[in-house]
N, C-alpha and C positions, 0 to 999 in steps of 0.2 A: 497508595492505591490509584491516584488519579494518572501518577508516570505509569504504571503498569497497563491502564486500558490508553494510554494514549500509546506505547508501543504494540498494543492489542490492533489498535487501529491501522498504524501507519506499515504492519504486516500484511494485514487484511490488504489495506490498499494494494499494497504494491504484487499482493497475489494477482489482484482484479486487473492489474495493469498487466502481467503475465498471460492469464486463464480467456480465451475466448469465451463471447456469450454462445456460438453454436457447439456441440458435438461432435460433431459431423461437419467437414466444409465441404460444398457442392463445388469442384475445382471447375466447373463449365457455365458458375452463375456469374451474371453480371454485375459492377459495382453498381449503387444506385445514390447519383449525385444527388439525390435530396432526401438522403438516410441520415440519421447521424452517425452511421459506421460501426452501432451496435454501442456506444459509450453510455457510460454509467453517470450520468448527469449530478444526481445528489444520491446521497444514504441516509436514513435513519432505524436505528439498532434503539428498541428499548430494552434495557440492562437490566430490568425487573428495580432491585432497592436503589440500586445507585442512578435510575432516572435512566430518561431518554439521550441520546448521544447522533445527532448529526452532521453530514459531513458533504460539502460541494467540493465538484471538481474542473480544473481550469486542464484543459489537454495543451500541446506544443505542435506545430504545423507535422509533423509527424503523426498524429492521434495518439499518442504515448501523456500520461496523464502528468502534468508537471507542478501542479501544485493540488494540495486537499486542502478546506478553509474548514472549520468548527465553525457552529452558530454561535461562539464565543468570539470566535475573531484567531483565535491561535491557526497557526501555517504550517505545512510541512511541504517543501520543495523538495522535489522529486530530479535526480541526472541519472543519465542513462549513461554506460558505459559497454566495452564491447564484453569484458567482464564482470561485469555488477552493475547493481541500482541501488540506489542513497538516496535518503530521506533524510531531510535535515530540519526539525523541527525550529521553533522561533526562541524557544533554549538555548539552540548551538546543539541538539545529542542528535546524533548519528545513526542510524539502523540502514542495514543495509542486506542484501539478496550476490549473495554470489553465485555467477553464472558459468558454467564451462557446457559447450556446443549448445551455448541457448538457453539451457535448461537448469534450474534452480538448485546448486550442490550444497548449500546452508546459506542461513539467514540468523545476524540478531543484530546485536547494540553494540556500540559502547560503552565500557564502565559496567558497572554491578547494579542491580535490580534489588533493592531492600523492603520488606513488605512482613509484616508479623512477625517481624524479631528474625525473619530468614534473608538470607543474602544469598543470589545468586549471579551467575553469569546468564545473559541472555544470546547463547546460539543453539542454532539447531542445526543437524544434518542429513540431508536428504538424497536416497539413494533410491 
């Protein structure tokens, strides 16, 4: 249960690193040097029975989010490629987002996901 919301998480993440925080971007607004550029600083998700789950973030001179920390201490480091993004938790497991013209064509893991007697692959695909 606890591998499955920590791949819950390091999805989550790497959507937020994707997804802007506007809507709408005003293509004639200015940057403003003492914003944080709209970055998502820390998270917390309460999970109802399985407790609270928070999550800080460390960005890369790019603003691209390169590490997420647990208030445990557990890591997942974040690379950016022209084709995908990988997250590579303090395990060694793998979850990654592949990209074609930008845009997010599926996402999961390495290896099989086992959870209540059920085994699965973890990808998705998105069109």
């Amino acid at each position: 249960m606890h591998k499955t919301i920590k791949y819950v998480m390091v999805a989550f993440v790497a959507i937020i690193s994707i997804a802007s925080c506007k809507k709408e971007i005003n293509g004639n607004a200015k940057f403003d040097p003492n914003g944080n550029g709209c970055k998502l600083a820390s998270l917390k998700a309460d999970l109802d029975i399985l407790g609270t789950y928070a999550l800080a973030f460390t960005y890369d001179a790019s603003g691209r989010i390169s590490k997420a920390t647990t208030t445990d201490g557990q890591t997942s480091n974040y690379v950016y490629m022209a084709n995908k993004i990988t997250a590579t938790d303090g395990d060694g497991n793998v979850s990654e987002i592949v990209l074609e013209n930008g845009r997010a064509i599926s996402s999961g893991s390495d290896g099989v996901i086992s959870g209540g007697g059920v085994s699965y692959s973890y990808t998705r695909k998105y069109s």
